[in-house]
LUMBAZA-843820 format. One record per residue: residue in one letter; x, y, z of N, C-alpha, C in turn. Coordinates in Angstrom, 1 decimal. Layout:
BEGIN
residu / n.east / n.north / n.up / ca.east / ca.north / ca.up / c.east / c.north / c.up
A / X / Y / Z / X / Y / Z / X / Y / Z
...
END
This chain:
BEGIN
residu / n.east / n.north / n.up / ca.east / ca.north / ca.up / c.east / c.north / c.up
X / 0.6 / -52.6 / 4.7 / 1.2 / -52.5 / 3.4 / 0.4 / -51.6 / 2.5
X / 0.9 / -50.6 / 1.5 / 0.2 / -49.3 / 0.8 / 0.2 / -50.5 / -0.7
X / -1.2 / -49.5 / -1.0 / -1.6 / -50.4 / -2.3 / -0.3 / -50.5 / -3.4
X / 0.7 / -49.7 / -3.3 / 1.7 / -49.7 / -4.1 / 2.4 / -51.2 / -4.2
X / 3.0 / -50.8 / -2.7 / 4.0 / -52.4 / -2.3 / 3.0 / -53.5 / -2.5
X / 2.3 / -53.4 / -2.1 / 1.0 / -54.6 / -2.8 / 0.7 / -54.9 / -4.2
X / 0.8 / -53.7 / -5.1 / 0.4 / -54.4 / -5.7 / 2.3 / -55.0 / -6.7
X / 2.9 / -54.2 / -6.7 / 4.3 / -54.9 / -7.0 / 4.5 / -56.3 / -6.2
X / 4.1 / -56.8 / -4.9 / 4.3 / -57.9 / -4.6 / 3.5 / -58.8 / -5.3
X / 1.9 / -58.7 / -5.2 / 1.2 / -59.3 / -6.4 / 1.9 / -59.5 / -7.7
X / 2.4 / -58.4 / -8.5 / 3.1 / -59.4 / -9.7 / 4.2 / -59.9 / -9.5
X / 4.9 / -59.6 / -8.8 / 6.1 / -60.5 / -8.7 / 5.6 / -62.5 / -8.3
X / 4.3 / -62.0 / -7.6 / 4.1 / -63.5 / -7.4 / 3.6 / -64.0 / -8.3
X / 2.7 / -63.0 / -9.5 / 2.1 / -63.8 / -10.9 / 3.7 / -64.0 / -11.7
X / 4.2 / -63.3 / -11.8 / 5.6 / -63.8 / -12.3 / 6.4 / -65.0 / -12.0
X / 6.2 / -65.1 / -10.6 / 6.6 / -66.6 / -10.0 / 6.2 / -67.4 / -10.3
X / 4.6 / -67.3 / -10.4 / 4.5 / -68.3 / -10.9 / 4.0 / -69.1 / -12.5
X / 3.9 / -67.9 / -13.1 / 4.6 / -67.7 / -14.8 / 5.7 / -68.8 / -14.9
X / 6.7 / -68.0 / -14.1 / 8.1 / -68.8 / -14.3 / 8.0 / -70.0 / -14.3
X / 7.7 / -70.6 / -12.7 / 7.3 / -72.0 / -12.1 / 6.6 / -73.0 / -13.2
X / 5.5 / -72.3 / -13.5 / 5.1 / -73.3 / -15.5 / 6.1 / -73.0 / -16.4
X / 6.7 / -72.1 / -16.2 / 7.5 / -71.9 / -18.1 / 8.8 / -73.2 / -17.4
X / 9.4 / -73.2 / -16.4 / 10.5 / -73.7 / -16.4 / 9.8 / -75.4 / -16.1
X / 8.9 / -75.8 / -15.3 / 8.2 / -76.7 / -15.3 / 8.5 / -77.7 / -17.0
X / 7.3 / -76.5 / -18.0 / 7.2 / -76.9 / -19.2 / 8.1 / -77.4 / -20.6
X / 9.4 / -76.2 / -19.6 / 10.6 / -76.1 / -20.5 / 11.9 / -77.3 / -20.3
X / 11.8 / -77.5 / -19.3 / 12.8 / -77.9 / -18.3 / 13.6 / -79.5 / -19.0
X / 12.7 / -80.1 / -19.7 / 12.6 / -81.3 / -20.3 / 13.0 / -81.5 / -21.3
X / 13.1 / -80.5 / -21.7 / 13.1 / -79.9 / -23.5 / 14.7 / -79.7 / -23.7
X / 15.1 / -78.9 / -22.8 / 16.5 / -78.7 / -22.4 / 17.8 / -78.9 / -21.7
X / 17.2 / -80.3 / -21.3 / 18.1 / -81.2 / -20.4 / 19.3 / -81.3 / -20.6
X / 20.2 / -81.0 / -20.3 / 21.9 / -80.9 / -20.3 / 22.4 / -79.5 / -21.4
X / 21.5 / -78.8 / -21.3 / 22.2 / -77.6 / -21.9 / 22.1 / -76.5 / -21.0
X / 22.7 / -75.8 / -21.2 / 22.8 / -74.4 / -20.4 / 21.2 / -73.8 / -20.0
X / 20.8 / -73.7 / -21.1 / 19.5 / -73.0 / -21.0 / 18.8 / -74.0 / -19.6
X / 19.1 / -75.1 / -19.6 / 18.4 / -76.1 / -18.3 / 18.4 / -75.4 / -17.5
X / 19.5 / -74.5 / -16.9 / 20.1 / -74.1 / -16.0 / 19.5 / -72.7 / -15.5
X / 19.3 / -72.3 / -16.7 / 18.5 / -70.6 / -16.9 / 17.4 / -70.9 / -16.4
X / 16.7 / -71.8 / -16.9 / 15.5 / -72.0 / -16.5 / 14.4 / -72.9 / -15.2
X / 15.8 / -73.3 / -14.8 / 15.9 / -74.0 / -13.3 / 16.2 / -72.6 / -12.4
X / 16.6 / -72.1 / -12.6 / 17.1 / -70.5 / -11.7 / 15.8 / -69.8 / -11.6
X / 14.9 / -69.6 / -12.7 / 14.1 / -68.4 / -13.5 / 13.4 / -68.2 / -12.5
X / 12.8 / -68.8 / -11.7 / 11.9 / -68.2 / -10.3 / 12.3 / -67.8 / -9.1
X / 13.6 / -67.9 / -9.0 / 14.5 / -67.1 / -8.2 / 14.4 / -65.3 / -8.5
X / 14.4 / -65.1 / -9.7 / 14.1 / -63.5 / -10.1 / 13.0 / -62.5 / -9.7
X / 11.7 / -63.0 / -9.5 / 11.0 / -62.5 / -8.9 / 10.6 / -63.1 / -7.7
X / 11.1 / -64.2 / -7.3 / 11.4 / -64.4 / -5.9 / 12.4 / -63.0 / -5.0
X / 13.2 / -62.7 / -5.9 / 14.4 / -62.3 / -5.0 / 13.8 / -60.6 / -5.8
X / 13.2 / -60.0 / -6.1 / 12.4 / -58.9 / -6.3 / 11.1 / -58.7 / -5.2
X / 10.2 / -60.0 / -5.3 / 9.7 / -59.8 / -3.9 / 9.6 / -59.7 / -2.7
X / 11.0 / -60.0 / -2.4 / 11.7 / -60.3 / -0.8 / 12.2 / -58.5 / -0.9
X / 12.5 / -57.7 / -2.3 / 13.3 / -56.4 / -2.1 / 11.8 / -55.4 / -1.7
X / 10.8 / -55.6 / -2.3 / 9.5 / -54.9 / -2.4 / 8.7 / -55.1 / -1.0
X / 9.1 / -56.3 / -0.3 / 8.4 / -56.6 / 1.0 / 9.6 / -55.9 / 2.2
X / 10.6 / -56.3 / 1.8 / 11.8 / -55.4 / 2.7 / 11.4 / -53.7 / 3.0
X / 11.2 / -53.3 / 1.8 / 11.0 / -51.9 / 1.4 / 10.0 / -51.4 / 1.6
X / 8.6 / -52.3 / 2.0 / 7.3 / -52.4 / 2.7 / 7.5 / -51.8 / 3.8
X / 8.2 / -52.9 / 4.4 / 8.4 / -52.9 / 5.8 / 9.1 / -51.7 / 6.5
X / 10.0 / -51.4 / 5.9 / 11.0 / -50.3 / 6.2 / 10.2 / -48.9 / 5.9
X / 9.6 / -48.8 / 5.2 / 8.6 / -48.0 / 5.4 / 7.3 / -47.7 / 5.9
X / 7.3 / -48.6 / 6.7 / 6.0 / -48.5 / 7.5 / 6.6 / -48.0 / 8.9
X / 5.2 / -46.8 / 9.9 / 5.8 / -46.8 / 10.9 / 5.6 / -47.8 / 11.6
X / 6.4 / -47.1 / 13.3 / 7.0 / -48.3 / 14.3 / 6.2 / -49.4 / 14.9
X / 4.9 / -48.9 / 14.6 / 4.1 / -49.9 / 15.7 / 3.7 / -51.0 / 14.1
X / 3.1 / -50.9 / 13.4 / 3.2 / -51.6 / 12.0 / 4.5 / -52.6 / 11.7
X / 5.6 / -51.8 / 12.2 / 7.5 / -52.5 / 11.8 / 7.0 / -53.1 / 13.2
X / 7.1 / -53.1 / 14.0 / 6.9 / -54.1 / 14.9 / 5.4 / -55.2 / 15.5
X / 4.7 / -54.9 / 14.4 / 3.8 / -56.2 / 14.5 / 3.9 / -57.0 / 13.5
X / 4.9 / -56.7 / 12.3 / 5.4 / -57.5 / 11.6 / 6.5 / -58.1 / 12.3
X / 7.4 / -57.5 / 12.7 / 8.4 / -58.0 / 13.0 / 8.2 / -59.2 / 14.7
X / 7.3 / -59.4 / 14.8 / 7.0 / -60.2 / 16.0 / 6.0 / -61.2 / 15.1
X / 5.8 / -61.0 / 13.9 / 5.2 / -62.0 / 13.1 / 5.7 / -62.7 / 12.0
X / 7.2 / -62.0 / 12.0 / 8.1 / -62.7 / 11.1 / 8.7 / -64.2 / 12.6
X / 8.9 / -63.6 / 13.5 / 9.5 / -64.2 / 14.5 / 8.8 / -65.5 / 14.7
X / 7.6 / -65.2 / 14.8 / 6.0 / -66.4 / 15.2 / 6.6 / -67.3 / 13.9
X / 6.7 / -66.4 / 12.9 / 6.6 / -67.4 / 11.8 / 8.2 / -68.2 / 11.6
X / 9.0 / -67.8 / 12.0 / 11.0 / -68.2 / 12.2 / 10.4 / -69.4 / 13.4
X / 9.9 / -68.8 / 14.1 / 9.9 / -70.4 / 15.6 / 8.8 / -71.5 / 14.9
X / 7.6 / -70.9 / 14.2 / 6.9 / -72.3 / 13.8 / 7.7 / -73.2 / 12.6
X / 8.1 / -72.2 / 11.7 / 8.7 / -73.1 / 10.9 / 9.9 / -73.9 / 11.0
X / 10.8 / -73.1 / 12.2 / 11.8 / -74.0 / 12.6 / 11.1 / -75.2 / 13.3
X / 9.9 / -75.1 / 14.2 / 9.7 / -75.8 / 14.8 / 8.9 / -77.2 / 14.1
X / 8.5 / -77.0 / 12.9 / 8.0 / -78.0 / 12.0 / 8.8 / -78.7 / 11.0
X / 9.8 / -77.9 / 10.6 / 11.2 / -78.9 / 9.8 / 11.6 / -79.5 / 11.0
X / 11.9 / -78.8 / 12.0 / 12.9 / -79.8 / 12.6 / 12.0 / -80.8 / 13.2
X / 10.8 / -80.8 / 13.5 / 10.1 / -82.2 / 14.1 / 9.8 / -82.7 / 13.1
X / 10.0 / -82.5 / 11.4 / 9.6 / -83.4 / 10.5 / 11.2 / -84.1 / 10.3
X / 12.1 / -83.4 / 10.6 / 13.6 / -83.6 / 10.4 / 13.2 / -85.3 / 11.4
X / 12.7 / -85.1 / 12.5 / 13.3 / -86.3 / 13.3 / 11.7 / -87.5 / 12.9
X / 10.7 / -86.7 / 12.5 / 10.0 / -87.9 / 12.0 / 10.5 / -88.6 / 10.6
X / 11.4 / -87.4 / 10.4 / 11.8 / -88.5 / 8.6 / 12.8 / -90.1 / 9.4
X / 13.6 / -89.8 / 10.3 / 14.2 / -90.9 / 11.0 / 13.1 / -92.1 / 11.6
X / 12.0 / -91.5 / 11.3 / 11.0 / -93.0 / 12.0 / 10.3 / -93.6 / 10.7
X / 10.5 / -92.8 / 9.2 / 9.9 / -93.5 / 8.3 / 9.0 / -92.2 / 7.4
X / 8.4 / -91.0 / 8.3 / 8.0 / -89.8 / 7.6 / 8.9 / -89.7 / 6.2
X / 8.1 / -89.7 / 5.5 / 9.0 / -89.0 / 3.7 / 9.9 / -87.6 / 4.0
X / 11.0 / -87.3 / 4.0 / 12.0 / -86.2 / 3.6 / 10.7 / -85.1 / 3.5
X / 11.6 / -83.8 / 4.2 / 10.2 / -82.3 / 4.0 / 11.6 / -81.8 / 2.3
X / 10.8 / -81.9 / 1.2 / 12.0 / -80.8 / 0.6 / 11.8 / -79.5 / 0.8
X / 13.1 / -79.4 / 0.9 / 13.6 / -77.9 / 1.0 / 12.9 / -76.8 / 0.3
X / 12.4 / -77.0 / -0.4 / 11.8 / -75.8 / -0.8 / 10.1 / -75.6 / -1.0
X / 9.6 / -76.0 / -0.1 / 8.5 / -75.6 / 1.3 / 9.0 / -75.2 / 2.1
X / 10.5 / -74.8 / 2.3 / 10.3 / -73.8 / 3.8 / 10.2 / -72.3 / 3.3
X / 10.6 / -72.1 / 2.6 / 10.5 / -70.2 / 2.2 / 8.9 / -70.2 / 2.1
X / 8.2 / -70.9 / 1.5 / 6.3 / -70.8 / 1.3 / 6.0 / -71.2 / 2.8
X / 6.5 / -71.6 / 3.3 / 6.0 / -72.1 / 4.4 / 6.4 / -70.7 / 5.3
X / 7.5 / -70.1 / 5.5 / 7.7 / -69.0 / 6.4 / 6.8 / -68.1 / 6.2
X / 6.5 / -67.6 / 4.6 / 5.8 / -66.8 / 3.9 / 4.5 / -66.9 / 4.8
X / 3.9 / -68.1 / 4.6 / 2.2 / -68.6 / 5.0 / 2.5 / -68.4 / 6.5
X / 3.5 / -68.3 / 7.3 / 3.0 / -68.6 / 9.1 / 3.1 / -66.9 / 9.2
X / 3.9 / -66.6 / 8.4 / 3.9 / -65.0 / 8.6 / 2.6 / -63.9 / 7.9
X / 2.2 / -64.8 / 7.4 / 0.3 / -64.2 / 7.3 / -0.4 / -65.0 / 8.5
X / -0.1 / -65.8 / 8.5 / -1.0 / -66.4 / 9.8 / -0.4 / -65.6 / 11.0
X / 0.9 / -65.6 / 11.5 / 0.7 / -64.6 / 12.5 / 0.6 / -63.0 / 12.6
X / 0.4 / -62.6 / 11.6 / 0.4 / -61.4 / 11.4 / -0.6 / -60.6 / 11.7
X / -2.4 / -61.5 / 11.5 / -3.6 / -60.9 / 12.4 / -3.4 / -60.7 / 13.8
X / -2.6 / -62.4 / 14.1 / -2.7 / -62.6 / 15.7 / -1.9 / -61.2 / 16.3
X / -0.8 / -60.9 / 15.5 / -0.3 / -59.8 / 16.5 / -0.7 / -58.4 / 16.1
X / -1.6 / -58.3 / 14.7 / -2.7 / -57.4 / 14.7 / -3.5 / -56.9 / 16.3
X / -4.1 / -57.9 / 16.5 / -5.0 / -58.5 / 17.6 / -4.8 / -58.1 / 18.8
X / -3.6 / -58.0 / 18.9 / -2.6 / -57.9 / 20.6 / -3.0 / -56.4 / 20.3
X / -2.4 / -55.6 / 19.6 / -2.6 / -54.0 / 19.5 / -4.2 / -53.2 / 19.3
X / -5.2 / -53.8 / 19.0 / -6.3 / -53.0 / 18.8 / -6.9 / -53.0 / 20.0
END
């Protein structure tokens, strides 16, 4: 990744998480009005700006780069399928519910975690 896309992904995530306190903070304040609603959404916006800046990473990187990501997005699609769905059937023996929204942070983290390992394979 070039310092550019890096550093555009970096704010988008201080912005995420800006939002995540403002709507956090706000959220209470505005309970059953529209604005609730704005501000339940609000970290969706630089969520969905960081997915376009990391797309646009990617697509511009050459082939051997696009494909050690792309076998590190995969590492990270089979772990994380593979950890909801085995928390999916421990929630049936009494495990607490996974919510839903740890799996996008969760894909995010296995896909840094595999991303040295398939570093690794190529040097």
């Amino acid at each position: 990744m070039d310092k550019k896309t890096g550093w555009k992904f970096g704010l988008s995530m201080v912005a995420y998480t800006a939002s995540i306190f403002l709507m956090a903070s706000m959220r209470q304040e505005y309970q059953g009005s529209q604005m609730y609603w704005g501000l339940t959404i609000l970290p969706m916006v630089p969520t969905a700006y960081a997915g376009v800046v990391i797309f646009k990473g990617v697509m511009a990187m050459d082939e051997l780069m696009r494909r050690i990501h792309i076998e590190a997005i995969v590492f990270s699609a089979f772990v994380t399928g593979f950890v909801t769905f085995s928390w999916s059937l421990m929630s049936n023996a009494g495990l607490p519910e996974l919510p839903a929204i740890v799996v996008l942070p969760m894909l995010i983290a296995f896909w840094g975690i595999g991303l040295p390992l398939r570093i690794n394979k190529y040097k």
